[in-house]
N, C-alpha and C positions, 0 to 999 in steps of 0.2 A: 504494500500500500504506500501511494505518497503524502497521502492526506495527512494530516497533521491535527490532532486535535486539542488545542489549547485550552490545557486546565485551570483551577484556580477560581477563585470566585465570581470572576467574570467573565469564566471562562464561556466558548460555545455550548457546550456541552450543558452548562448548568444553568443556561437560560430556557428550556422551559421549568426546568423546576423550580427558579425565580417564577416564572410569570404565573405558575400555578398557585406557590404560594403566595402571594397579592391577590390572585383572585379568590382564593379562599377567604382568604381575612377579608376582602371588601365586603365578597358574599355572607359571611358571618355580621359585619356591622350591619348591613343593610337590614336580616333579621331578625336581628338585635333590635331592633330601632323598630320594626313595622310590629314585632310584637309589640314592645311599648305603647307602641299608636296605639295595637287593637285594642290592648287592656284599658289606654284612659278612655276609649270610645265606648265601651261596652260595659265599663265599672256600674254594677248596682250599690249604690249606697242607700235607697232608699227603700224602708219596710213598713210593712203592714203594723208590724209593732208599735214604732215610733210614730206611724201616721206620714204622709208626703203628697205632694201636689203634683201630678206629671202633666208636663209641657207638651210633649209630643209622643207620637211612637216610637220612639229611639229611649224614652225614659225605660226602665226599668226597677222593676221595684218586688223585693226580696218577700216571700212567705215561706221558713222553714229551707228546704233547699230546693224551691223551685226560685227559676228567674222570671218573672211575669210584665208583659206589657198591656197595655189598653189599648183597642183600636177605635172606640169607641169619642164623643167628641172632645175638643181639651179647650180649658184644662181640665181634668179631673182631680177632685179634691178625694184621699184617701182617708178617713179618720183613724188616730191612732187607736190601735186594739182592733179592729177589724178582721173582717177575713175577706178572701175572694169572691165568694158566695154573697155576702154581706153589703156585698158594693158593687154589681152589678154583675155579680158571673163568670164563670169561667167557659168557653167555648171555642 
């Protein structure tokens, strides 16, 4: 062979496995970060317990370990102590 293959960190040789890893780690923050997004998008803090107002269908609001939304008109006002049943149904 003539070829000649130049080692070394920068070598030829060792740039894909540079460019794979960069593309890993960008790939990893990227879903790093879109999880984030999805959790503050979809965080239920509000319960049937405490009582809460929901603004739109994107609210969500906590009974026990269901996640529950309203489709029905908003706002809707939740009283604290409550159930599903209690304030308009579940369906």
């Amino acid at each position: 062979r003539n070829e000649r293959v130049s080692g070394g960190l920068d070598g030829v040789a060792n740039r894909p496995l540079k460019s794979l890893i960069n593309r890993t780690r960008y790939l990893k923050e990227k879903a790093d970060k879109s999880e984030e997004q999805a959790a503050e998008k979809v965080s239920a803090v509000k319960t049937f317990t405490e009582g809460a107002t929901l603004e739109s269908p994107r609210d969500e609001i906590l009974y026990g370990a269901y996640r529950l939304v309203w489709t029905g008109n908003f706002p809707k006002t939740v009283p604290a102590g409550s159930t599903p049943q209690g304030t308009g149904g579940v369906g």
